[in-house]
C-alpha positions in Angstrom: 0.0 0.0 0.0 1.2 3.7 -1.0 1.2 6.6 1.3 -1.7 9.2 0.0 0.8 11.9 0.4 4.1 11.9 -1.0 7.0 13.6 1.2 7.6 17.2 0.3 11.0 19.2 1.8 10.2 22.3 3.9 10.7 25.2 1.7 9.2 28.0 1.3 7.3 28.9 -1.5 9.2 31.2 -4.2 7.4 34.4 -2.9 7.7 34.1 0.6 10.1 34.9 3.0 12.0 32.1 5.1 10.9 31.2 8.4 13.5 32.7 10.1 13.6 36.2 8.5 9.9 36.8 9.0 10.5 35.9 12.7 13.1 38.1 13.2 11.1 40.9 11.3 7.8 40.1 13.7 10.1 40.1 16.5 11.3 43.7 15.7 7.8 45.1 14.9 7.0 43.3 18.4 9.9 45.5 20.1 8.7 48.3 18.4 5.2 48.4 19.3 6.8 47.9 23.1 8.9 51.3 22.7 5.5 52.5 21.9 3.5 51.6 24.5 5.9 52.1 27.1 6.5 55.9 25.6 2.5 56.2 25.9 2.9 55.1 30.0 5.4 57.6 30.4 4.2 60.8 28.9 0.1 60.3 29.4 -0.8 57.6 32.1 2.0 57.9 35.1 1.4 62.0 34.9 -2.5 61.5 35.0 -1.8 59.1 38.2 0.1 61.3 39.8 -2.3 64.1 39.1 -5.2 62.1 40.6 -3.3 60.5 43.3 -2.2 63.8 44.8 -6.1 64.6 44.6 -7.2 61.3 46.6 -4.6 61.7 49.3 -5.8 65.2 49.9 -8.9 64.4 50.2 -8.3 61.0 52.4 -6.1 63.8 54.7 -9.2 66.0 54.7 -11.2 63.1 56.2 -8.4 61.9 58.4 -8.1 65.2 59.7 -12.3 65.6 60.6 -12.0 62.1 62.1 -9.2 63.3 64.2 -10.7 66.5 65.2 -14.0 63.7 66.3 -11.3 62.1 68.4 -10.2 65.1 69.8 -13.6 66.2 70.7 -14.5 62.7 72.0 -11.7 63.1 75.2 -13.3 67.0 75.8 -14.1 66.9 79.7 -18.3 66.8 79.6 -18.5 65.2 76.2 -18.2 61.6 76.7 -21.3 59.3 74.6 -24.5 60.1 75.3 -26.6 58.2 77.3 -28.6 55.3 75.9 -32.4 56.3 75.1 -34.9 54.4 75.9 -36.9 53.1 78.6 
């Protein structure tokens, strides 16, 4: 009995690149698109964070400072919990 397919070397067709080259060309368009992305983290997203990071630890230091200033009031001779309502 004959094999249906008959062995065939791994060439590349006559218009295409080898393996190799278009490997090493994918690789550099990968390394590219990396430069990229990594200029686009730099310039726009780590100066937005820091923008609105500065904003939310102002405003968490806004609350910590009311919740102190509750503390503080909380010690205040005369102004201990009030008393339970009720019967």
């Amino acid at each position: 009995m004959r094999p249906r397919w008959r062995h065939v070397p791994m060439s590349s067709p006559p218009n295409q690149k080898p393996l190799d080259e278009r490997l090493h060309e994918a690789a550099k368009r990968a390394e590219e698109e990396l430069r990229r992305f990594v200029n686009y983290l730099d310039t726009d997203v780590v100066p937005e964070v820091r923008r609105n990071s500065s904003t939310a630890l102002r405003a968490a230091a806004a609350r910590l400072q009311k919740l102190a200033e509750q503390l503080d009031d909380a010690k205040k001779p005369g102004s201990g919990p009030a008393p339970p309502s009720g019967s």
